[in-house]
C-alpha positions as CSV (number, residue, x, y, z in Angstrom):
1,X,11.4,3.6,21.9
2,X,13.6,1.6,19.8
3,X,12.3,3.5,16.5
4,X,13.3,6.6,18.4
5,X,16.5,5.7,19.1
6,X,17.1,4.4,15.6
7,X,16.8,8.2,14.1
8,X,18.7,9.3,16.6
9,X,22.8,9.6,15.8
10,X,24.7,7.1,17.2
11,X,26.8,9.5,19.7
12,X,23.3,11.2,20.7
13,X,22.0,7.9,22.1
14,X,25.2,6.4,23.3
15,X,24.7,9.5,25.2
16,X,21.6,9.3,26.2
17,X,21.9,6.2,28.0
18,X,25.0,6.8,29.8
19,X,23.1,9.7,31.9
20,X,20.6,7.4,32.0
21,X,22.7,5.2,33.8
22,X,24.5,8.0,35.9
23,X,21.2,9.0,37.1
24,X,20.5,4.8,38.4
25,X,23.5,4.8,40.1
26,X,22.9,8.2,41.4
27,X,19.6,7.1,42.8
28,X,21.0,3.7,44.1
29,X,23.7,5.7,45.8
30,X,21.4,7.8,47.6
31,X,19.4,4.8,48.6
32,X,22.1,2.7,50.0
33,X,24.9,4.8,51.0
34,X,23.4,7.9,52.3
35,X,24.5,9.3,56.1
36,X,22.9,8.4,58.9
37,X,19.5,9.2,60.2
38,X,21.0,10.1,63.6
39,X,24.3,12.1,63.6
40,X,24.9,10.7,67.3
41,X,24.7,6.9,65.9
42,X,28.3,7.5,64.8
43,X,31.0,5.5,66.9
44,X,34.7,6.9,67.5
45,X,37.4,5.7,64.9
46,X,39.8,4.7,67.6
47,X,37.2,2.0,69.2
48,X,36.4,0.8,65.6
49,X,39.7,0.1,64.7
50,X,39.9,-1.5,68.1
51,X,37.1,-3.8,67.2
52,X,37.9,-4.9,63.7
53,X,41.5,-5.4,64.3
54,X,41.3,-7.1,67.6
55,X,41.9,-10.8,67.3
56,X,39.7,-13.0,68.7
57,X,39.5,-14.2,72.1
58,X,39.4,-18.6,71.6
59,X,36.6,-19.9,73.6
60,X,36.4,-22.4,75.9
61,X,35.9,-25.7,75.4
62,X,32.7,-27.4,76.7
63,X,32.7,-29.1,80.1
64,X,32.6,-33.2,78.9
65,X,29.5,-35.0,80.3
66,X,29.8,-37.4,82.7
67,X,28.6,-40.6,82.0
68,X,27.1,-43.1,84.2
């Protein structure tokens, strides 16, 4: 491989690997970041938003022991 890419011009295999690389990311995009399976999976923006920019509720603190 690497005496290939030494006859090679230098633009011809900087090329060469940059679609390489495209086509990774293209694959690892597909992978990872595809749609969902199930188009009714999907939530509605509004209760979302709702969600993430809620603040949370504090809890309670525990009821103490009582010690003999």
């Amino acid at each position: 491989m690497r005496a290939l890419l030494h006859r090679l011009p230098f633009a011809l295999a900087i090329t060469l690997v940059l679609v390489l690389k495209v086509v990774i990311l293209f694959m690892l995009y597909k992978a990872f970041f595809s749609t969902p399976q199930v188009k009714k999976m999907r939530m509605p923006t509004a209760q979302v938003e709702q969600h993430l920019l809620d603040t949370p509720q504090p809890k309670p603190p525990l009821p103490a022991k009582a010690t003999p």
